[in-house]
C-alpha positions in Angstrom: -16.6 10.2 6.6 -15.8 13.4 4.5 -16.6 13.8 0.9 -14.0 16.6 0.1 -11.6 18.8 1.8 -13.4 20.6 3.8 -15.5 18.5 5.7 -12.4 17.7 7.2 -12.3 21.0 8.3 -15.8 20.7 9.7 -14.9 17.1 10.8 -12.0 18.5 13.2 -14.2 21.0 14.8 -15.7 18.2 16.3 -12.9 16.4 17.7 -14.0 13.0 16.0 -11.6 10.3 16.9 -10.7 8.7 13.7 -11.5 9.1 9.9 -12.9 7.0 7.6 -12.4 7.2 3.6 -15.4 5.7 1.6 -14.4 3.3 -1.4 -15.2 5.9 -3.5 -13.0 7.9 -2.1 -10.2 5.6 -2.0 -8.7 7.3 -5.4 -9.0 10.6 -4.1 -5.3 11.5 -2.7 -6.0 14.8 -2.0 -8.4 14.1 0.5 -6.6 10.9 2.1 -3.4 13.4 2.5 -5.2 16.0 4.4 -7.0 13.4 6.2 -3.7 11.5 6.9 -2.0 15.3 8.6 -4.7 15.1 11.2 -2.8 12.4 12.6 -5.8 10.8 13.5 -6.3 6.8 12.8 -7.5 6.7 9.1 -10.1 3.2 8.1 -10.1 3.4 4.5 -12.4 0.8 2.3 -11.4 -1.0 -0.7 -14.2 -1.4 -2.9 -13.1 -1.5 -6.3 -9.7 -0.3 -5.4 -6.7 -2.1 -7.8 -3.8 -3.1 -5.7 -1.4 -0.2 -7.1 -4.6 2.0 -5.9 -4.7 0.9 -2.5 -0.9 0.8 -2.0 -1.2 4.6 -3.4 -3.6 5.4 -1.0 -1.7 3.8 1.9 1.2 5.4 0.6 0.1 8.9 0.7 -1.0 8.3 4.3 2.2 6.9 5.8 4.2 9.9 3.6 2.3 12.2 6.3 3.1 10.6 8.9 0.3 8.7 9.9 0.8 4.8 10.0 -2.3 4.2 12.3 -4.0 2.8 9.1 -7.1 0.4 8.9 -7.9 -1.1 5.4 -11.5 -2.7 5.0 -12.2 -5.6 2.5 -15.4 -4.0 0.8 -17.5 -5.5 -2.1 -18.8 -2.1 -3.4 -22.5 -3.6 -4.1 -25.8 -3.1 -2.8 -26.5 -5.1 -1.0 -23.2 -7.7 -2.2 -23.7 -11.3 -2.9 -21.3 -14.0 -1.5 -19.8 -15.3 -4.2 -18.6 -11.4 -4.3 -17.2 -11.3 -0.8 -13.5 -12.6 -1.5 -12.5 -12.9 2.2 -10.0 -14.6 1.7 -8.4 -11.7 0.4 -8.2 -10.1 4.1 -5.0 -12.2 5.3 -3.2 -11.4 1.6 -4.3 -7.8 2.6 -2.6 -8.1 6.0 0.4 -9.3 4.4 0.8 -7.7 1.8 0.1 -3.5 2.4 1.6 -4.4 6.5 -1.4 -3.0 7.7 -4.5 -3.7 10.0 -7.2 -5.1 7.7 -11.0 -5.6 8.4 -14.6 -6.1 6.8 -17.3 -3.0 5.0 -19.3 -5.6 4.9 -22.9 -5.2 2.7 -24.0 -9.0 2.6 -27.2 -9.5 4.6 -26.8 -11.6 7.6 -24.2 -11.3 9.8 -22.2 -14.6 8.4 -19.5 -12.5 6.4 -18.5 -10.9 9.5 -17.7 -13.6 11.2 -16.1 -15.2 8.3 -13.7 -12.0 8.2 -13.2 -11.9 11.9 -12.1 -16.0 11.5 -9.7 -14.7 9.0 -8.2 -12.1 11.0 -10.2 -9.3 10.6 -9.9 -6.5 13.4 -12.8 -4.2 12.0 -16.2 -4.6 11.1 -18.6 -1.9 9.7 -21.9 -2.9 9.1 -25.1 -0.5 8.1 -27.7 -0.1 10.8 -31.5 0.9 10.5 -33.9 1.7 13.4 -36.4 -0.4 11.6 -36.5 -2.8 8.8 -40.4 -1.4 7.6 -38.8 2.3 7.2 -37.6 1.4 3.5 -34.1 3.2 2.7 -31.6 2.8 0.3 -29.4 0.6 2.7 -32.5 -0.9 4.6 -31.9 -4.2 2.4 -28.6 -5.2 3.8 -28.7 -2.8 7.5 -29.6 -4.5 10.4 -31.8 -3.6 13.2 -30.3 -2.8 16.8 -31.4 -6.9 17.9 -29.7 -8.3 15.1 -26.8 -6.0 15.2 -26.6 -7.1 19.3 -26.4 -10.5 18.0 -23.8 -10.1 15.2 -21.3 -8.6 18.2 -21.8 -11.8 20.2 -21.2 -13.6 17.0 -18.4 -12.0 15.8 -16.5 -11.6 20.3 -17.3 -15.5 20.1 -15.6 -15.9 16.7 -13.0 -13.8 17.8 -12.3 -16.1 21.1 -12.4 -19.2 18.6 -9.3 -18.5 16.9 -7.4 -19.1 19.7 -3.5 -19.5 19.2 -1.6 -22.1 17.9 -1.2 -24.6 20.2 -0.6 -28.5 20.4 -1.5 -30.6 22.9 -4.6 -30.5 25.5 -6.1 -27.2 26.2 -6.7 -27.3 29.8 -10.7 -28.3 30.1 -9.8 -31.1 27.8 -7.5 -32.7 30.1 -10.3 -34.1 32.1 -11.4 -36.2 28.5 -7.6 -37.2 29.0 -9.0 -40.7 30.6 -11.3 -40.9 27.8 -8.3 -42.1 25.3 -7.3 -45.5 24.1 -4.5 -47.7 25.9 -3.3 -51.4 25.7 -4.6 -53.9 28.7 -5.0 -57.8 28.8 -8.0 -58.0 28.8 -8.3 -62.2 29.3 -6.2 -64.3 31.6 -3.2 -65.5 30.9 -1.0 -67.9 32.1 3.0 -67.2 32.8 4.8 -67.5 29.5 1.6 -67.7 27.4 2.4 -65.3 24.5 0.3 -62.1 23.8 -2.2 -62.7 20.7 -4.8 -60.5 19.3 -7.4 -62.7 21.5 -6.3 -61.2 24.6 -4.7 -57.7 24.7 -7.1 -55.1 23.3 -7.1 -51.0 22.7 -9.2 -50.1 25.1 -10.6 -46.8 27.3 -9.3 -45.6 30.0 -5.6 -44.0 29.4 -3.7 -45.6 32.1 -2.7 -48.6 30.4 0.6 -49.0 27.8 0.4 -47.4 25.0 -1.6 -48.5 22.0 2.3 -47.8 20.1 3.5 -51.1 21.5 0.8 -53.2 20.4 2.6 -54.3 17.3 5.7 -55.0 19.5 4.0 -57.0 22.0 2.6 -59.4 19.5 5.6 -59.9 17.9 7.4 -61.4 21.3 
């Protein structure tokens, strides 16, 4: 993360593989432009940022060339309180700048993240600490390496859940498939003796007619 021009310098003598612009930072064009030649992927935060500020920012990145860009939903307080959060802004985000979009998240807990990640979020940065008794000015909202471990699992498993759209049985549910409601007799009945409500029931398993034609059968 540079702070001005040339720790990008000093950035590039290290070969890092990707940038990322702080939400303070997010105003500073003349920064994001030299950040942007490197040609390296750019994840820039939002805190604070107006939308004519972040579409200037993203602007100045793609007028360099550089369309590998990664915006980050960011409440800009320390640590931030949920009500704050506005996730919901992450798919408008998406949408609206045609970009990748994911989560500086500075809540405590790991919930937000996988809120963001349920809402489409492809990046999460959380604040780290070696231990929660060395007091910093992060240590509030960082996690420690167990819960961060944890948050991961959360966040793959959150990621899996979304799925795709699709209608119909997934394919461990078709065993449950027997489990569903269908139309039997279930009394005897004599030939010509008319179906009542007395002796046809919706009942398990599947195999039988379906429940649909229970109107129609009563009716005859």
């Amino acid at each position: 993360t540079p702070f001005d021009l040339t720790a990008v310098d000093f950035l590039e003598e290290h070969k890092i593989e990707f940038y990322k612009i702080a939400s303070f930072e997010v105003v500073d064009i003349p920064l994001i432009r030299k950040v942007a030649k490197t040609g390296k992927p750019v994840v820039m935060s939002c805190g604070m940022a107006s939308e004519e500020e972040i579409k200037e920012a993203v602007d100045a990145i793609k007028a360099e060339g550089n369309e590998n860009i990664f915006l980050l939903k960011c409440c800009s307080a320390y640590p931030a309180d949920y009500s704050n959060m506005n996730l919901c802004m992450i798919p408008n985000m998406k949408e609206k700048f045609q970009v990748h979009v994911g989560l500086s998240d500075h809540s405590a807990g790991s919930l937000a993240c996988v809120m963001a990640v349920a809402m489409g979020a492809c990046v999460i940065e959380k604040h780290i600490c070696i231990s929660r008794e060395d007091k910093t000015v992060d240590s509030d909202f960082s996690m420690d390496k167990d819960e961060f471990a944890q948050m991961v699992k959360d966040v793959r498993n959150a990621e899996r859940s979304r799925g795709k759209i699709s209608y119909g049985p997934s394919e461990d549910e078709m065993q449950s498939y027997a489990h569903r409601r269908s139309l039997f007799v279930t009394k005897d009945i004599s030939k010509g003796e008319r179906f009542t409500k007395e002796n046809i029931k919706s009942i398990r398993p599947a195999c039988g007619l379906h429940t649909r034609y229970y109107d129609t059968l009563l009716e005859n």
